[in-house]
N, C-alpha and C positions, 0 to 999 in steps of 0.2 A: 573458549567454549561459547557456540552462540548460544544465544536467549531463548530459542526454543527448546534447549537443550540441557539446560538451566538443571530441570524436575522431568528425569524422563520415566521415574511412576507415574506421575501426573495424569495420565488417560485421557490425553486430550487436550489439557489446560495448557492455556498458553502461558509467556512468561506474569502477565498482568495479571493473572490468575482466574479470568474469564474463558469459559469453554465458548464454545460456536453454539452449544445447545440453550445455554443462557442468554444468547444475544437475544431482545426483543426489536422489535421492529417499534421505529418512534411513531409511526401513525398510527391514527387512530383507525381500523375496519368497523365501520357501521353496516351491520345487512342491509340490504336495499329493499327489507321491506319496512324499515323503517325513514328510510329518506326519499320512499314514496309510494302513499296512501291507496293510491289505483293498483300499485303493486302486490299491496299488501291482501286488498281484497282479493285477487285473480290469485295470490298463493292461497290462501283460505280457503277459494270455493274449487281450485284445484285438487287441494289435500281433502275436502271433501269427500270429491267427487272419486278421488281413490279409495274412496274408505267406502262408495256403496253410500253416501248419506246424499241426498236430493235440497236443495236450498233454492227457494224460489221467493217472490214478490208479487202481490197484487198490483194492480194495471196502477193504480195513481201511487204505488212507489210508499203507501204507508203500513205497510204491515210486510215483515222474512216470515216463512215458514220451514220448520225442518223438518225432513222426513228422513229419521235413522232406522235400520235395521237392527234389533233385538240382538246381534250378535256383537256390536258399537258398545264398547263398554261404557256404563254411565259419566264416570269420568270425562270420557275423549266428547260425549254428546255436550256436555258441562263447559268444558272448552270452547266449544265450536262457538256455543250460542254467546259467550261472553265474545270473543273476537268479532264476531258480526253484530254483537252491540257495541263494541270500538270503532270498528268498522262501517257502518250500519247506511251511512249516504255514499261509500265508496263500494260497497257492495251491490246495491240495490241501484247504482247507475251503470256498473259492469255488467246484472244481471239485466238489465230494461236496454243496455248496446246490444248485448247478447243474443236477444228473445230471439230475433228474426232468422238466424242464423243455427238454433237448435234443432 
């Protein structure tokens, strides 16, 4: 009898007793907005900009401001503003490449 053939209730499992669905892959996946910062901001004021919310900067880059829509539930507004203060020099040099282009 072969080894795969060992446990033919088994559903799958091989003879070592690991499915295919248990296999993990040994690397590690990091999103790429975390292995980079300029990324991170252009996802941010992307998803934003989906949601209807407005983020902008004054001309010398020291103050974001948000402009949500009452329909933005408080939460997601909550969100936004902690990430663009993570974010807050990789945002606001996205936004100041940007300007010309809007």
């Amino acid at each position: 009898m072969s080894p795969i053939n060992v446990n033919p209730g088994a559903g799958g499992v091989r003879a070592h007793g690991i499915s295919q669905i248990d296999a993990v892959p040994t690397t590690r996946n990091q999103p790429a907005a975390q292995s980079n910062p300029a990324h991170s901001a252009t996802v941010i004021l992307d998803e934003a900009t989906a949601l209807g919310i407005r983020i902008g900067a004054n001309a010398d880059g020291s103050e974001l401001a948000i402009l949500a829509p009452m329909r933005v539930p408080r939460e997601t507004r909550r969100w936004f503003e902690t990430r663009l203060e993570e974010h807050r020099a990789e945002v606001i040099e996205v936004i100041q490449k940007n300007a010309g282009r809007l």
